[in-house]
N, C-alpha and C positions, 0 to 999 in steps of 0.2 A: 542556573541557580534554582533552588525550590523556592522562587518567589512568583505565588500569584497575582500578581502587577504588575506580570512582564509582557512586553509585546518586541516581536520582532519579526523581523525580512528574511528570508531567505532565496537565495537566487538559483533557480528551479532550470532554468531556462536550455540547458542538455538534454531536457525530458524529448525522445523521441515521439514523434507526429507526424500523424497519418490522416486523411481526411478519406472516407467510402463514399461514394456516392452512385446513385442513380437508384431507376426503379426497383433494380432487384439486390439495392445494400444491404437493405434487411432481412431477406429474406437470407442470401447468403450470412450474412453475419451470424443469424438466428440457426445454423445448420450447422457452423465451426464452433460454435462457443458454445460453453458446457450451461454458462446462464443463463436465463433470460433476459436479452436485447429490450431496453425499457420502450415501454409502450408510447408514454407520454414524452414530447418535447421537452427538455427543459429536466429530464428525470438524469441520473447517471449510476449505470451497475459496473461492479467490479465484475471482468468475464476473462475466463482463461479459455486458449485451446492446449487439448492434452495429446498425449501421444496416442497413435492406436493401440497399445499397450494402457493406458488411463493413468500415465504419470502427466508433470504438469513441463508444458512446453515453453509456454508464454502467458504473460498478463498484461490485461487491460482496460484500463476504464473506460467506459465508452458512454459518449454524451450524444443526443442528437442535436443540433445545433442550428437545422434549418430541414424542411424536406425534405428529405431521401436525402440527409447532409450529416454522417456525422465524425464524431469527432475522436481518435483512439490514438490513446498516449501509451508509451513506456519506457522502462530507464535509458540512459542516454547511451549508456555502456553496453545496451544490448538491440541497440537499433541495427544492424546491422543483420540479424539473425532474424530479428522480430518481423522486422520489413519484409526478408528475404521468405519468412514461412509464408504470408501473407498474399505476396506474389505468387509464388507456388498454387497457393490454393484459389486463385482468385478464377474463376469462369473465364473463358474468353471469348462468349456470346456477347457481347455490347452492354450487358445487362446493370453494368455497374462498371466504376472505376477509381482505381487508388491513386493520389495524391498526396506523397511527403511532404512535409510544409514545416520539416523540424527548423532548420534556418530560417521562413519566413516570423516564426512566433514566439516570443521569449515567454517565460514565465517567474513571477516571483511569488512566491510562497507568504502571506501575513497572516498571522496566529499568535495567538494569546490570548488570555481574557479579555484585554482593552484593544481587540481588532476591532469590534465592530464597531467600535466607539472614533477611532481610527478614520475607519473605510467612510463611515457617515458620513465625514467633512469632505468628501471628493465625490459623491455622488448624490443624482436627485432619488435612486432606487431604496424601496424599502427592505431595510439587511434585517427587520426582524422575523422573528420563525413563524409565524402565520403564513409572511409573505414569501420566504424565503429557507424554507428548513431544511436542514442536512440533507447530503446527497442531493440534491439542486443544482442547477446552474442558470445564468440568465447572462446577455452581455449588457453591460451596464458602461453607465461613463462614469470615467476617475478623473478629477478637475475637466482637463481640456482634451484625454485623450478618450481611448474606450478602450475595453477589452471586456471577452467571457471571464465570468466571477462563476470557479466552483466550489460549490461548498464541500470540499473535502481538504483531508492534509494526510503526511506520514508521521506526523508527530501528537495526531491524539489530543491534540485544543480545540479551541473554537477558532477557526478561519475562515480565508479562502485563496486559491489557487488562482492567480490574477495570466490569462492568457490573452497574449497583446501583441502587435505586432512589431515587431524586435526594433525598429527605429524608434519607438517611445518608451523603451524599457528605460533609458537612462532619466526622461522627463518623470515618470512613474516612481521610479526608485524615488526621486528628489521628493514628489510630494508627499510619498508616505511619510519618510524622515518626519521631511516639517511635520504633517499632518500626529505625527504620533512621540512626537519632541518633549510634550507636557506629559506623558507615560515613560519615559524613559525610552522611548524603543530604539536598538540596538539589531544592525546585520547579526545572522548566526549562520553557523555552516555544519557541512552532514555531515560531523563526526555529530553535533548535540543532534541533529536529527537520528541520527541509528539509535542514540540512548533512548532516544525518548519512543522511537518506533521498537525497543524490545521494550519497555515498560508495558506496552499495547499487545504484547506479541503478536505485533505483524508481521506476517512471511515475506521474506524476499527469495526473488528468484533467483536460484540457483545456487540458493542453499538451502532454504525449509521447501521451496517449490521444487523440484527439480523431476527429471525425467529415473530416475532412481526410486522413487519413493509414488506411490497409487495416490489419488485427488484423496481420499478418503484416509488414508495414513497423515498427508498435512492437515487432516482438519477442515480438507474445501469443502464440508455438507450446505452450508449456510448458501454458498455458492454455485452450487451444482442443481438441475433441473431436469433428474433422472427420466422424467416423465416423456421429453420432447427427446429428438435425435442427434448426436452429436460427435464429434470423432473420440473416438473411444470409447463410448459408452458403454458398448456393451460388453468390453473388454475389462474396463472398470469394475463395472458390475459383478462381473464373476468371480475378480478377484478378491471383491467383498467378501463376497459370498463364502468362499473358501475360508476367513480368514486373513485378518491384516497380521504383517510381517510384524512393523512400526507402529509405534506412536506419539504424535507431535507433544513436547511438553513445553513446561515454563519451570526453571528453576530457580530459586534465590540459592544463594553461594554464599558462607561463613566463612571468616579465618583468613580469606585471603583478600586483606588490608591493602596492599599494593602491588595488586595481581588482575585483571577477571580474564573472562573466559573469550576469548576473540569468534571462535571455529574451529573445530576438528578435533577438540580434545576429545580423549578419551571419557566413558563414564561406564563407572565399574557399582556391584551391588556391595551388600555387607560384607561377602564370601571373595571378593577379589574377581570377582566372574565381571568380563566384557559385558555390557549389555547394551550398551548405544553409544552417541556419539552428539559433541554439540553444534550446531549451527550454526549461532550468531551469539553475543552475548556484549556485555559492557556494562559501568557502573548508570543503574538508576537515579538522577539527581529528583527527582521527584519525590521517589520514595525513600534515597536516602539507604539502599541496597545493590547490592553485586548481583546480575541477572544471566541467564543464558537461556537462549530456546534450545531445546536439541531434540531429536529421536531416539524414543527407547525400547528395547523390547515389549508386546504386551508383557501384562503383572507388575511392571515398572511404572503403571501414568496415571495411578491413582493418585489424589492429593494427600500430601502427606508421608508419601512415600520418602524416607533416605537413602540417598546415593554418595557416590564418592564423582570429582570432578576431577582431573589428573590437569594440574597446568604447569610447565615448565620445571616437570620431575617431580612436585607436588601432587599430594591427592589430600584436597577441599570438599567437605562437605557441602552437600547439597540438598535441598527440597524438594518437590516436586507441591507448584501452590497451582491455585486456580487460574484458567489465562486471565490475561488482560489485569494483572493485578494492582493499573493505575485504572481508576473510572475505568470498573468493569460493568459498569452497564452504560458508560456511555454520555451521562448525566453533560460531561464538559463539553464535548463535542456538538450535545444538541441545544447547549444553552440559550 
């Protein structure tokens, strides 16, 4: 619902986990990953590794969480790929070591406006943002139990991402309930999370990420740290350089009342001419609009630009707006 005085759960807990450890975690991490490896304890960057080509392989948020200890998640559905690059690439001088821990750790997701308000009643730590601001983590206790609190979601509110050890996920669930009872809050599940993460256009992998498409065609600048060395990079680079193929857009969609756009539609210009393809898409209940990311040719990703959307033999008008066209700078997120 587009009501801001919602709070709710969501059950996270498939997210594949990995733990790196030893002297040389960082160092390796800091050598695969296109980002920079946060400096400070307690920081968490979003970090892909790409192909040697500089398409996108995998993603991961990564926390340090203790010492030469840290902590790297990713979807549940692609653990077995994820783990498996990871492996591959890992040294086998002593220097470090991988440890899955997706079974040992649940995860449930609280967000919404009245999360922090929520979380307050279960713990002695301070959730406000002096002490605690975006992209953060710390492990905190929730009534009787504990888990790492991070301050991130895929749905674009104010949260956090409660990782706990999977025998108190049921105690955990029970106290938010109670604890968030007088706000209404209410389980959700990842169909309203995709909505709400195209509202954000946030990429998921292996459809706006994918080994198909250059870091630099999705849009990863924000995330990329050309400067340092990394697998791809320099393969990336030049394909810049040359010239992007694609590029990532956000479109809102008209007309099509009980229809949106899933993935893979076609998208044509004025002239009837191909010109890209969509990604992901679903109706906005926030905003209260039909959304799709997709790829388009350059000359296509201007704002403003008109396209046609092809869905199930139809062709729907489309926009081309600014990303992130819920709190595009962020404002709810870092409240």
């Amino acid at each position: 619902r587009n009501d801001h005085e919602n709070v709710g759960v969501l059950d996270m807990s498939p997210f594949a986990k990995m733990e790196v450890s030893g002297p040389g975690a960082r160092a390796w991490l800091d050598a695969i990953l296109a980002n920079a490896v946060p400096k400070k304890r307690g920081r968490i960057a979003l970090c892909h590794v790409l192909t040697p080509a500089g398409g996108g392989k995998a993603e991961f948020p990564v926390y340090e969480w203790a010492p030469d200890r840290s902590y790297l998640v990713a979807a549940g559905g692609l653990e077995a790929h994820d783990h498996d690059l990871l492996w591959r690439l890992a040294p086998r001088d002593g220097s470090m070591q991988l440890q899955p821990i997706t079974q040992k750790y649940g995860v449930l997701v609280l967000a919404g406006p009245r999360s922090r308000e929520v979380l307050k009643k279960l713990t002695r730590t301070s959730l406000e943002n002096k002490d605690f601001p975006w992209l953060t983590a710390k492990r905190i206790s929730v009534g009787a139990a504990s888990a790492h609190a991070l301050r991130v979601n895929f749905v674009g509110e104010l949260g956090w991402e409660l990782h706990h050890p999977i025998e108190m996920q049921t105690y955990i669930f029970d106290r938010l309930m109670e604890a968030g009872a007088e706000f209404g809050i209410k389980p959700f599940g990842i169909r309203a999370m995709v909505s709400m993460a195209v509202e954000k256009s946030y990429r998921n992998m292996g459809r706006e990420l994918s080994i198909e498409y250059n870091a630099y065609e999705t849009g990863l600048d924000r995330f990329i740290r050309p400067e340092k060395d990394f697998i791809g990079r320099d393969a990336m680079l030049a394909y810049r350089d040359k010239g992007l193929k694609w590029n990532f857009v956000t479109l809102v969609l008209e007309g099509n009342d009980d229809v949106d756009a899933r993935g893979s539609e076609a998208i044509y210009d004025g002239r009837g001419e191909l010109v890209g393809r969509v990604t992901s898409g679903g109706y906005g209940w926030r905003l209260g609009k039909s959304l799709a990311l997709a790829m388009v040719k350059p000359g296509y990703a201007a704002a403003g630009t008109n396209l046609k959307v092809r869905i199930l033999g139809t062709h729907y008008s489309a926009t081309v707006v600014p990303e992130s066209p819920f709190d595009p700078e962020n404002a709810v997120l870092r409240a």
